[in-house]
C-alpha positions in Angstrom: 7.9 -60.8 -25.9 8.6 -59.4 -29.3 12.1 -58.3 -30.4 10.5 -55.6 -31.9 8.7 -54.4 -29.0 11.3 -55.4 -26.2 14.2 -53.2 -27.7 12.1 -50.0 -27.4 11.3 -50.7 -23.8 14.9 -51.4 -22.7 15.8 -48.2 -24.5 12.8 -46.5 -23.1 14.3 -48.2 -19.3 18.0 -46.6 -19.4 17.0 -43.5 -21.0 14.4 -43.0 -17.6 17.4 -44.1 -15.6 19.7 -42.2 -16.9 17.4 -38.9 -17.0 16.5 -39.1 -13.3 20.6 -40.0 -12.7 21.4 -36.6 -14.3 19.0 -34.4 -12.9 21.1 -32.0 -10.9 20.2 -32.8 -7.0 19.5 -29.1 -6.2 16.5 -29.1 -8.0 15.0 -31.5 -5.4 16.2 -29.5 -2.5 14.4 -28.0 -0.5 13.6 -24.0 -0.6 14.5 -21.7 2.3 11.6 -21.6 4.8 12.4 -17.4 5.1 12.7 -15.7 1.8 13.2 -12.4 4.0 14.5 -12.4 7.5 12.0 -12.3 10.4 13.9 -9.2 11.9 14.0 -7.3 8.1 10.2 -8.1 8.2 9.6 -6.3 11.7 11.5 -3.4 10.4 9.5 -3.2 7.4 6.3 -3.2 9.4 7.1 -1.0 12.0 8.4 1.7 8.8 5.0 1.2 7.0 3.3 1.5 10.5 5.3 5.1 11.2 5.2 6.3 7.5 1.1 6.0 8.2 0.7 7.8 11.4 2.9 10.2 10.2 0.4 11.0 6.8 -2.6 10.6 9.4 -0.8 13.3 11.6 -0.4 15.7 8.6 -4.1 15.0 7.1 -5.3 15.9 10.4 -3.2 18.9 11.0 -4.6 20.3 7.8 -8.2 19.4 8.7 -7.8 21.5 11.9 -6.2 24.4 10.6 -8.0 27.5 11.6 -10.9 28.0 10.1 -11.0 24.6 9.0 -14.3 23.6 11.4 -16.0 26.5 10.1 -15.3 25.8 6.4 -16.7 22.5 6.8 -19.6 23.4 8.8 -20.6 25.8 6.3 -20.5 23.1 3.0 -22.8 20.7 5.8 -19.7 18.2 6.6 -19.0 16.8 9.6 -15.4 17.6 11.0 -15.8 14.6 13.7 -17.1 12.5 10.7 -14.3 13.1 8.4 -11.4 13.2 11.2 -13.1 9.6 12.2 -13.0 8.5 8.9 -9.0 9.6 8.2 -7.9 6.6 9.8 -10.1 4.0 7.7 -8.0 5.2 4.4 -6.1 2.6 2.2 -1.8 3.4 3.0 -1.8 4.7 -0.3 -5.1 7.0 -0.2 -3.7 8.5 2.9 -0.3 9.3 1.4 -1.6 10.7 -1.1 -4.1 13.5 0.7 -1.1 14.0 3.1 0.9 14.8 0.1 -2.1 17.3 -1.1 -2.8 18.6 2.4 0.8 19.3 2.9 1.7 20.4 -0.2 -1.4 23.0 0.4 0.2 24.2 3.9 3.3 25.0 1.8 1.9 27.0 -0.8 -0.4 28.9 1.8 2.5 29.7 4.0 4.0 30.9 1.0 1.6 33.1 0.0 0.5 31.2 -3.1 -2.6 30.6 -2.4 -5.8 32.6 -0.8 -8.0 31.7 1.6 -10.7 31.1 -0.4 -8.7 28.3 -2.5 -7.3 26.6 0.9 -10.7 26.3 2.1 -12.3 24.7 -1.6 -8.9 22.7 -1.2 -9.7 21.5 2.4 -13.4 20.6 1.7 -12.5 18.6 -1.2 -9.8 16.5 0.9 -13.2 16.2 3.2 -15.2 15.2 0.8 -12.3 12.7 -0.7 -12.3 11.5 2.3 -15.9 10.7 3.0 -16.5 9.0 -0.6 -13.7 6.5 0.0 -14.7 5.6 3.2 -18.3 5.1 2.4 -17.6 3.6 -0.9 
C-alpha cells in the first residue's frame, strides 16, 4: 500500500479507537424503565378522575337549578339531552362550564345577577354543551 495513503488510515484507526475509548460509559447506559413512579401515577389518575366528577357534579347542579327545566324547555333544548351529553366533555371543557356555572351560582346568590340573566346564562352553558358534543 502507499505511504501516502497508509499513514491517514492508521491515523484515521487510533483516532476511532481512542474516540470510542473516551466516550463516557453513561451515555450507553441504559434509561430508567419509570420516569414517574407507578404509585405517583395512580395518584395522579385518581386526582384527575375526582377533579372531573367533581366539575360534572357542579355543571349538573347548575343545570337543575330551579327553573332550569323550564328555561330550557322554553328555548326547545332537551334537559335529558344536554345532562347526557355533560359527561362526553373534554377535562378541560368541563372545567371550564363548571367554572362559569359556578361562578354564576355565586353571583346569583349574591344578588348580582337577575333571573332573567341566570336563565340566558344557563341556556348558553346548554347550548355550549350541545355544540361540543355534536361537533
Amino acid at each position: 500500500m502507499n505511504a501516502l495513503v497508509k499513514r491517514p488510515i492508521e491515523y484515521l484507526s487510533i483516532l476511532l479507537l481512542a474516540s470510542v475509548l473516551l466516550i463516557p460509559q453513561n451515555v450507553f447506559a441504559q434509561a430508567p424503565s419509570h420516569v414517574i413512579s407507578p404509585d405517583q401515577l395512580q395518584r395522579d389518575v385518581q386526582s384527575a378522575t375526582a377533579a372531573r366528577r367533581q366539575n360534572i357534579r357542579e355543571v349538573e347542579s347548575f343545570l337543575a337549578m330551579p327553573g332550569a327545566r323550564q328555561a330550557l324547555a322554553s328555548s326547545h333544548i332537551d334537559y335529558q339531552q344536554v345532562t347526557d351529553a355533560v359527561p362526553q366533555l373534554s377535562n378541560q371543557e368541563l372545567a371550564h362550564l363548571a367554572k362559569v356555572s359556578q361562578n354564576a351560582q355565586d353571583q346569583f346568590a349574591a344578588g348580582s345577577l337577575s333571573d332573567r340573566d341566570l336563565i340566558w346564562i344557563l341556556i348558553g352553558v346548554a347550548v355550549i354543551i350541545l355544540i361540543v358534543v355534536a361537533a
